[in-house]
C-alpha positions as CSV (number, residue, x, y, z in Angstrom):
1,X,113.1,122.4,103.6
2,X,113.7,121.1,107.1
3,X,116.3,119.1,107.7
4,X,115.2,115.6,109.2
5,X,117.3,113.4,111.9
6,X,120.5,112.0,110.1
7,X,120.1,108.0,109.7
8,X,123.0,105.8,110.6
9,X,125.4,105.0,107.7
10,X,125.4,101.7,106.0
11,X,127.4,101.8,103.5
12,X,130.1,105.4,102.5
13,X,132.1,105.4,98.8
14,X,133.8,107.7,97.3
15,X,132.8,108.6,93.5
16,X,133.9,110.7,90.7
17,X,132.1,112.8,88.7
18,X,132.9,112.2,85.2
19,X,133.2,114.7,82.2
20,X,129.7,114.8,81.3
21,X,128.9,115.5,85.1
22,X,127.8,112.1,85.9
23,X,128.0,109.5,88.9
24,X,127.3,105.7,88.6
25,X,125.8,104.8,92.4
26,X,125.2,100.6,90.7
27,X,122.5,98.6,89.4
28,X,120.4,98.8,93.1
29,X,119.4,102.2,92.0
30,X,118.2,101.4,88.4
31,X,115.1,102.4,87.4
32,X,114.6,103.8,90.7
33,X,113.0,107.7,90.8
34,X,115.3,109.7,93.5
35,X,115.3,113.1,94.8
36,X,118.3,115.1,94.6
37,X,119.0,117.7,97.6
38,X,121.9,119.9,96.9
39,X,122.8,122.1,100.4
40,X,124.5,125.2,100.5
41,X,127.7,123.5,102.4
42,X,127.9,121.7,99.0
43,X,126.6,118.2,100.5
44,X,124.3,116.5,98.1
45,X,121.8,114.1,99.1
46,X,119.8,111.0,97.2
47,X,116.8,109.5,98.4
48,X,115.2,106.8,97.0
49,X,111.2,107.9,96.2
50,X,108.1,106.9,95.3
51,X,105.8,109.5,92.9
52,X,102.1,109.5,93.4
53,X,100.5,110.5,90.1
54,X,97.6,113.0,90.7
55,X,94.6,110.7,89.5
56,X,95.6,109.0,93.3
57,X,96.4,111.6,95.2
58,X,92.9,111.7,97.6
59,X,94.2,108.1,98.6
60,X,96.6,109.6,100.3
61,X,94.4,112.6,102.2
62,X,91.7,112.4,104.9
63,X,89.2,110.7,105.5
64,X,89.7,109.0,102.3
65,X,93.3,107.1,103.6
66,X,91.6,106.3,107.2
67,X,89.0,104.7,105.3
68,X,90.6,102.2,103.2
69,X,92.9,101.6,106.2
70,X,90.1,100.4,108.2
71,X,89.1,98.5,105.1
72,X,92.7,96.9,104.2
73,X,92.5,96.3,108.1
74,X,89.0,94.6,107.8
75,X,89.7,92.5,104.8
76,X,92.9,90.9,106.7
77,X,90.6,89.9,109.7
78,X,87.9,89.0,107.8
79,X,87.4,85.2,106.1
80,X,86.1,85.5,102.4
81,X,82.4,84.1,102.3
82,X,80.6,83.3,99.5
83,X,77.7,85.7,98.9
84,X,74.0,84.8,98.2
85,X,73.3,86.0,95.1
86,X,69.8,86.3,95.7
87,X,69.5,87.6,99.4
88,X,71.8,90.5,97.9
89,X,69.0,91.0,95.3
90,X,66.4,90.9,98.0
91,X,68.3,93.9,100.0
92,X,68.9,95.6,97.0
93,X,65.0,95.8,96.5
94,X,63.9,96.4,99.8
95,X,66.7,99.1,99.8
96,X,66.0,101.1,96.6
97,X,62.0,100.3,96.3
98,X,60.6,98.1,93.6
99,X,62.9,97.8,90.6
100,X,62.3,99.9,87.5
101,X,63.1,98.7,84.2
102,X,65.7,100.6,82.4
């Protein structure tokens, strides 16, 4: 795995590891999924993550993610309206041809 650019350091503390091989890093991290990164010069990194289940994944991919950027995008600039029920049911017939009973 590449390595990215090292971050500035906020905050530095020395821990223990306990008997049962264990490190408390506090109560900001609870709950909290993280990736461990274990290097062969013995460093050991955490990163703080977020896990997209696979049901979600094409949100993420092209085209899909350009397209519901362009529609988050759109629904900021755009001021709700209310809809005309019946000019929507208008287009929906001229649309789809006379409407067939199901």
């Amino acid at each position: 795995m590449k390595q990215p650019m090292a971050a500035p350091i906020d905050d530095a503390e020395i821990k223990v590891v306990g008997k049962s091989g264990q490190i408390s890093i506090g109560k900001r991290y609870a709950g909290r999924t993280l990736r461990l990164e274990r290097f062969n010069d013995g460093r050991i990194v955490l990163t703080a993550v977020r896990m997209v289940p696979e049901s979600q994944l094409w949100t993420i991919e092209e085209p899909h993610r350009s397209r519901i950027e362009r529609g988050l995008a759109w629904a900021a600039e755009t001021r709700p309206q209310e809809t005309d029920i019946n000019t929507l049911l208008k287009r929906r017939r001229t649309n789809r041809g006379p409407s067939r009973a199901r």
